[in-house]
C-alpha positions as CSV (number, residue, x, y, z in Angstrom):
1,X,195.2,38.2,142.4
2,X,198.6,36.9,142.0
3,X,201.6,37.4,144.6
4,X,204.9,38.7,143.3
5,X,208.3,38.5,145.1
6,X,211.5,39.6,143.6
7,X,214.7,38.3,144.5
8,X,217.7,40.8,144.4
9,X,221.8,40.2,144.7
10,X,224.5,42.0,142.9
11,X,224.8,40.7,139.3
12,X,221.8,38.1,139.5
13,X,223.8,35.1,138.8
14,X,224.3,33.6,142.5
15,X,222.7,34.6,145.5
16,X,219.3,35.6,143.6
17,X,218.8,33.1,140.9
18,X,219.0,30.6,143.6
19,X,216.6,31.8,145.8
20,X,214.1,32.0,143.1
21,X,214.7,29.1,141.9
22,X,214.8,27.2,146.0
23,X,211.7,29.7,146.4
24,X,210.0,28.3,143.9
25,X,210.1,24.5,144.6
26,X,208.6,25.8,147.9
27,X,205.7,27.4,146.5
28,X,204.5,24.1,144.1
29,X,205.4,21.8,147.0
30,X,202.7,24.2,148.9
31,X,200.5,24.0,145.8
32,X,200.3,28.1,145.4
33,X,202.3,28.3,142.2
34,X,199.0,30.0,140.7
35,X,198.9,32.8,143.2
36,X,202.7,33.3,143.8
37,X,205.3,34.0,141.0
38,X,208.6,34.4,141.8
39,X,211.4,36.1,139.7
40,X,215.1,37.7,140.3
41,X,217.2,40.5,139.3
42,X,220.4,42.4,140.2
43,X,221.0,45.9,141.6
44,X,223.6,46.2,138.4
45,X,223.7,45.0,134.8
46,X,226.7,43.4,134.4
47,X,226.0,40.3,133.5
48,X,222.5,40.9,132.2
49,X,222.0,38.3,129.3
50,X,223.6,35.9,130.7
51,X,222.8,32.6,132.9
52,X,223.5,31.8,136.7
53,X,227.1,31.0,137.5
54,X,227.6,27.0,136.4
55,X,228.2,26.7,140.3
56,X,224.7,28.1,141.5
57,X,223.6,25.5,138.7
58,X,225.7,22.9,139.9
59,X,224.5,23.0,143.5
60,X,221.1,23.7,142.5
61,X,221.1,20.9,140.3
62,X,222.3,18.2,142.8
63,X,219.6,19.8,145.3
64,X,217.1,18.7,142.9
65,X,216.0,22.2,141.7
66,X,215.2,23.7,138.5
67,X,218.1,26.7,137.0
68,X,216.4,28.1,133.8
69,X,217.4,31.5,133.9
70,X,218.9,34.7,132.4
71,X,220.3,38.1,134.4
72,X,218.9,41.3,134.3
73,X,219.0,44.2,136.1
74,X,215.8,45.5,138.7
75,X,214.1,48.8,138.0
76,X,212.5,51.2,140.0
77,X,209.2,51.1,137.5
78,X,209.0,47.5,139.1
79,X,208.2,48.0,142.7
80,X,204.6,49.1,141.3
81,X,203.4,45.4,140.2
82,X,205.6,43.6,142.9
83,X,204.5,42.4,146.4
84,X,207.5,42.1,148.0
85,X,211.6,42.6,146.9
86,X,214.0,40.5,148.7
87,X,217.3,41.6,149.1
88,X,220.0,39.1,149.8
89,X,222.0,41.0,151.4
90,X,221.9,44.7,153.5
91,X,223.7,46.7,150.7
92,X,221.2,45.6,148.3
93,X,218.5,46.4,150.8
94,X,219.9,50.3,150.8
95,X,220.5,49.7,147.2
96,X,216.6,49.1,146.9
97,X,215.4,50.9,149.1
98,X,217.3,54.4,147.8
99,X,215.6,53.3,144.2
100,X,212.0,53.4,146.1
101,X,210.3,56.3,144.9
102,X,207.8,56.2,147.8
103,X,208.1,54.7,151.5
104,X,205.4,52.6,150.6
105,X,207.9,51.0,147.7
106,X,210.7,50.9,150.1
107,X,208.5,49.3,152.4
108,X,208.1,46.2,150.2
109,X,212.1,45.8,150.5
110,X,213.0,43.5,153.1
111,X,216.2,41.0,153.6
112,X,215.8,37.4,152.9
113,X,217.3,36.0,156.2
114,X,214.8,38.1,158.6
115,X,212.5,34.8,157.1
116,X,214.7,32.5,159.2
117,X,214.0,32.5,162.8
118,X,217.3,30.9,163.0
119,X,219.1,34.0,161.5
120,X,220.6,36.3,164.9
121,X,222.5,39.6,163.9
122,X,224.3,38.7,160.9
123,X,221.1,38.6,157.9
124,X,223.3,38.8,154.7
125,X,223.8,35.9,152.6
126,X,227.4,36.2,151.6
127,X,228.1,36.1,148.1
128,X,230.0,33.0,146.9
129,X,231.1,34.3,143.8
130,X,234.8,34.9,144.2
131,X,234.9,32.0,146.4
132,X,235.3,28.6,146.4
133,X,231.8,25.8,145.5
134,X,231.7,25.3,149.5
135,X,230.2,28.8,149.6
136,X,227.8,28.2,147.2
137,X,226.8,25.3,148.9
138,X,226.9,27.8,152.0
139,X,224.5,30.0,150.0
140,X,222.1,27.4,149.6
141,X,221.8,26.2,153.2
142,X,220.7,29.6,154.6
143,X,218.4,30.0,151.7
144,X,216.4,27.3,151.8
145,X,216.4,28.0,155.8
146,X,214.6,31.4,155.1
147,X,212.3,30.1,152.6
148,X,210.4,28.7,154.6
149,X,209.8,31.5,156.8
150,X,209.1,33.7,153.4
151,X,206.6,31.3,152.2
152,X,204.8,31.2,156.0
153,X,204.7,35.0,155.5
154,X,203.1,35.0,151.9
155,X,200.5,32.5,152.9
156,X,199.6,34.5,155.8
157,X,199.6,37.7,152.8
158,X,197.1,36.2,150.8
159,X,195.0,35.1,153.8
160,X,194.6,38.3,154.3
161,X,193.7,39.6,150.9
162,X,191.0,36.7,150.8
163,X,189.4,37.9,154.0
């Protein structure tokens, strides 16, 4: 049975595109990329149709990940076949978890950053977008940090669907 994680921002052309993308280097390094997909979205449409900001593909890029991707918008009818949505930030996690139409959806919502055991009170990942590239740089650097912790807490997930 496959995993699924969604990865949620605003408009799905920074903050979420990038952690799919940095998510999903981690899970073929781990050799789980046929039990784990990984996909993004944003809590609005408006730039659905359109690809990540040319500075998440920039630093993505020159971090040697992949940035093959196209905005849309997450809907509610999705928290059925999906694991776990990852908000990057706390208003997205309200954002999610007010579109839950049970607890047990907005259960599956949880903030990116609680993955990093580094991460104190502050758990948002700021958005970069009317910034300047430092920020998406920024960006990068706390989500690679919580990756890890994500992918520690999947593998420990489908441990315990195989026992």
């Amino acid at each position: 049975m496959t995993y699924r994680v969604c990865f949620v921002c605003t408009g799905n052309i920074c903050r979420s595109p990038m952690a799919e993308s940095v998510f999903r280097a981690r899970v073929a390094e781990s050799g789980l990329e046929d039990r784990v997909e990984a996909d993004s979205a944003g809590t609005g449409g408006w730039h659905e149709g359109e690809p990540a900001d040319p500075r998440t593909v920039s630093v993505l890029e020159e971090h040697g990940y992949g940035s093959d991707h196209v905005a849309r918008q997450f809907r509610p009818s999705w928290f059925s076949r999906l694991d776990l949505v990852i908000a990057l930030d706390t208003g997205h996690l309200k954002a999610l978890r007010r579109l839950a139409r049970t607890e047990e959806e907005a259960n599956k919502v949880r903030l990116l950053r609680s993955y990093d055991p580094a991460a104190r009170d502050d758990l948002d990942v700021p958005d970069p977008y009317y910034g300047h590239r430092n920020g998406f740089e920024e960006c990068l650097e706390m989500v690679e940090r919580a990756s890890t912790g994500l992918l520690a807490a999947v593998r420990e997930q489908l441990e315990g669907r195989a026992a």
